[in-house]
C-alpha positions in Angstrom: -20.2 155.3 85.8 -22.6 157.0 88.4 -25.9 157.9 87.7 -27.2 160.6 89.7 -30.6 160.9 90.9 -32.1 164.3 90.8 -31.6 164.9 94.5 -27.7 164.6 94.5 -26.4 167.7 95.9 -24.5 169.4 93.3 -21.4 169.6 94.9 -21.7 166.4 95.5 -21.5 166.0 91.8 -18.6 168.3 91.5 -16.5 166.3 93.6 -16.8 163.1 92.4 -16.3 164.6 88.7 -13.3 166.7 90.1 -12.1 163.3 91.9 -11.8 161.4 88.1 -15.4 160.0 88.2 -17.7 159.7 85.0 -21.5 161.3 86.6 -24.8 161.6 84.6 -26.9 163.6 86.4 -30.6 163.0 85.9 -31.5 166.9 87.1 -29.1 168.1 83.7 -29.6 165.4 81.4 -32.7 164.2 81.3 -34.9 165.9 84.8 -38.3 164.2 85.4 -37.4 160.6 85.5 -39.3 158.3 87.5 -37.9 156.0 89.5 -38.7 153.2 87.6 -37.5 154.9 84.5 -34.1 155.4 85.8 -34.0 151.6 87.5 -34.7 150.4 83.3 -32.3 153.4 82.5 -29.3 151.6 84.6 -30.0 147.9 84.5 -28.6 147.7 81.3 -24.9 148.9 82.0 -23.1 148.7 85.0 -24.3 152.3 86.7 -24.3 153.4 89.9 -27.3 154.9 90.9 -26.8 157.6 93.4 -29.7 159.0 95.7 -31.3 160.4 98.5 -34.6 158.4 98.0 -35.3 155.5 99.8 -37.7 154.3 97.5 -35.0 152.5 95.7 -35.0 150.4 98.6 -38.3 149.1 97.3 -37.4 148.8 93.4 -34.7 146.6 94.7 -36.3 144.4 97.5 -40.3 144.8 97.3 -40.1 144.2 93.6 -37.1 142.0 93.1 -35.0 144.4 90.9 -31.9 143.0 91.3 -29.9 144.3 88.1 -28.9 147.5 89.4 -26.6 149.0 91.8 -27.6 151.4 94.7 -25.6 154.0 96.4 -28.2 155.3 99.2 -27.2 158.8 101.0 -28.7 159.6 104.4 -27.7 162.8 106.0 -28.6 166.2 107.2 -28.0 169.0 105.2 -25.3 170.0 108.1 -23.7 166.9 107.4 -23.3 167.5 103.6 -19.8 168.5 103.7 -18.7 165.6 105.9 -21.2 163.6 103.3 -19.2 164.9 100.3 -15.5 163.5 101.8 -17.6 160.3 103.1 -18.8 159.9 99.2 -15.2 160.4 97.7 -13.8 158.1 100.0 -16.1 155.4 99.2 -16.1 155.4 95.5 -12.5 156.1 95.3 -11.7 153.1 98.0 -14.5 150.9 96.0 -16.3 151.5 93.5 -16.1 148.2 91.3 -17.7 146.5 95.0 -20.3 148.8 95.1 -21.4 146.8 91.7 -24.9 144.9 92.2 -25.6 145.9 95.5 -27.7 148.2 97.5 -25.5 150.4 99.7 -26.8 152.6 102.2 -24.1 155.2 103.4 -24.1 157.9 106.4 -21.1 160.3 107.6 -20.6 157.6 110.3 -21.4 154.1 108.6 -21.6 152.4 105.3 -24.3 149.0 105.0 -24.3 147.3 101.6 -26.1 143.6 100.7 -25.2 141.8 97.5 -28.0 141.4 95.1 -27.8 138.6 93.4 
C-alpha cells in the first residue's frame, strides 16, 4: 500500500488508484501529520511512503529509521505530468523492490539504497 504524504499531487493519487494501487492519503485521511508521526504510522506495515519532502531523507539516515520505505519525488511543477507516467511506471514495474528502501525518483532518473 502507498502512503501519501500531504504534498502528493492529487492527480498523482488519481493515477496510481486508477492504475490498481491501494493509496492513503494523509491530506484526506488524517491532514496534519508530522513527519515522525507518519514514519511510526508506516513502520509497522509494509507502506510506501510517498513525498515531496526531503526531510525523510533525515528520518531515514540522520536518525537511523530504517523500518520504512521511501518513494522521494523531485520535480518541477512543469514536470508533473511527465512525473505522473514516471510514478506509474515505477510502481507498476516494481513496487514489491521499492520495499525497505529510500528511493529518490526524477522524470529522468530513479536512485534507491537498501535499508537494512
Amino acid at each position: 500500500m502507498i502512503l501519501a504524504d500531504e504534498n502528493i499531487d492529487r492527480s498523482i493519487i488519481e493515477a496510481l488508484g486508477t492504475n490498481g494501487f491501494e493509496v492513503y492519503s494523509i491530506k484526506e485521511s488524517r491532514p496534519g501529520m508530522t513527519d515522525e508521526m507518519i514514519v511510526d504510522f508506516a513502520k509497522d506495515m509494509p507502506w510506501l511512503i510517498l513525498t515531496n519532502d526531503k526531510d525523510f531523507g533525515n528520518w531515514v539516515f540522520a536518525h537511523g529509521r530504517k523500518n520504512i520505505s521511501v518513494v522521494l519525488l523531485r520535480y518541477k511543477f512543469s514536470q508533473r505530468l511527465e512525473m505522473i507516467d514516471t510514478v506509474v511506471k515505477l510502481f507498476r514495474a516494481h513496487e514489491n523492490f521499492l520495499l525497505k528502501r529510500f528511493t529518490t525518483v526524477t522524470v529522468n532518473k530513479i536512485r534507491t539504497t537498501l535499508l537494512n
